[in-house]
C-alpha positions in Angstrom: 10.1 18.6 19.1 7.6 21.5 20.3 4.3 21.9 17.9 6.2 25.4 17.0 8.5 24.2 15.4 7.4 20.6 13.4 5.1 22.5 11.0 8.2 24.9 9.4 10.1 21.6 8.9 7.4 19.5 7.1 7.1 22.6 5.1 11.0 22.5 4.5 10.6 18.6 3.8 8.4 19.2 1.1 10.0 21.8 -0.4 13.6 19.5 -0.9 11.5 16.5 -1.7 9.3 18.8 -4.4 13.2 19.8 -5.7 14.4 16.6 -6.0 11.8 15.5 -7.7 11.6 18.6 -10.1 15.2 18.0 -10.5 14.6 14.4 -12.0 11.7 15.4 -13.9 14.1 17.9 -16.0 16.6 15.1 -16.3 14.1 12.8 -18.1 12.9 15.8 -20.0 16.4 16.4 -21.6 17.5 12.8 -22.2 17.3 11.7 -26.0 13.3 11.5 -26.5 12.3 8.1 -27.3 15.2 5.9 -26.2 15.2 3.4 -23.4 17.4 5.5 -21.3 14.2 8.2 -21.2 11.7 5.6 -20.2 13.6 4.1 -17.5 14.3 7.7 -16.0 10.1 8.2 -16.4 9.4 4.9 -15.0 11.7 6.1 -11.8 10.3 9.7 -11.8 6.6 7.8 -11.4 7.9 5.9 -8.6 9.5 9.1 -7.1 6.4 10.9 -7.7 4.4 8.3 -5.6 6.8 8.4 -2.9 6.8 12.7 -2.8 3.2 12.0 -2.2 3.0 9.4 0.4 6.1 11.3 2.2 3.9 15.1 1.6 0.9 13.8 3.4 2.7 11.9 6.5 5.1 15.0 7.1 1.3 17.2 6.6 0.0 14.9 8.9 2.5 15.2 11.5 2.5 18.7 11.8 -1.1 18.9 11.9 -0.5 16.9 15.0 1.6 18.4 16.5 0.2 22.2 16.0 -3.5 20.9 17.1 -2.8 18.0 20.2 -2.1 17.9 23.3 1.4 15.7 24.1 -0.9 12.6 24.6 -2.7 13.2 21.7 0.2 13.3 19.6 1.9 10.1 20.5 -1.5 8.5 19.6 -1.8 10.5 16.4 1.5 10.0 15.4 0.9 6.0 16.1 -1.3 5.8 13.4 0.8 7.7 10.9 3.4 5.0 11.1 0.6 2.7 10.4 0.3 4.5 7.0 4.7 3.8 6.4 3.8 1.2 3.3 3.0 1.9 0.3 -0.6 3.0 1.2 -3.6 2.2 -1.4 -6.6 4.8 -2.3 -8.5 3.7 0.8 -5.7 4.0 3.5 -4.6 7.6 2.0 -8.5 8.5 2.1 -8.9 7.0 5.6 -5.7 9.4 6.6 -7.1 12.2 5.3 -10.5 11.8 6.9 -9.2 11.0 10.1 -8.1 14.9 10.4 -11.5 16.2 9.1 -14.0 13.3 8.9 -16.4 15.0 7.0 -14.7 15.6 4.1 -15.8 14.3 0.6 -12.9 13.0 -1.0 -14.5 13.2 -4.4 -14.9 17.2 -3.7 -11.0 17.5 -3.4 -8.5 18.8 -4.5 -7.5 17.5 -8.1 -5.1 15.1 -6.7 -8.0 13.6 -4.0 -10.6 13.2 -6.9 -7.8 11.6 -9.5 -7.3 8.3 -7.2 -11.2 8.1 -6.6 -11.1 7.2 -10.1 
């Protein structure tokens, strides 16, 4: 897949996982407030929420890859992005970030970067 055309489909990927999720989200919402029904539907939204995150950043990472290397450089690149598959912790989602602009401060992100310095 030519570095053209990976960045329009993370974007696309993104954008369905974003619905799905926003989708679910409004289900919870409208389910009887307070019964167990509601909390199990929030407990899954969380879950789903962790998973649109993990997914965002690989399918960000990717395309960075692809749009800035060199066909070498992207099967090394893309490598280490399947080292990041499993449920990654602060540090590895830091470490995957920094590894595309290493001096970034992660406690100067974006809202999301300084919530899990916490």
């Amino acid at each position: 897949m030519g570095s053209k055309t990976y960045s329009p489909i993370a974007r696309t990927q993104i954008a369905r996982l974003k619905r799905d999720l926003d989708a679910l989200i409004v289900r919870c919402e409208s389910t009887t407030a307070g019964t167990e029904a509601q909390s199990d539907l929030f407990q899954y939204a969380h879950v789903r929420l962790s998973g649109f995150l993990e997914q965002s950043l690989l399918w960000s990472g990717r395309a960075i890859i692809h749009r800035r290397a060199v066909v070498e450089a992207q099967r090394y690149g893309l490598s280490h992005i399947d080292r990041y598959r499993r449920n990654p912790n602060a540090d590895a989602i830091f470490n995957f970030v920094n590894r595309f602009n290493s001096e970034r401060d992660p406690s100067s992100g974006p809202v999301a970067m300084r919530l899990l310095v916490r």
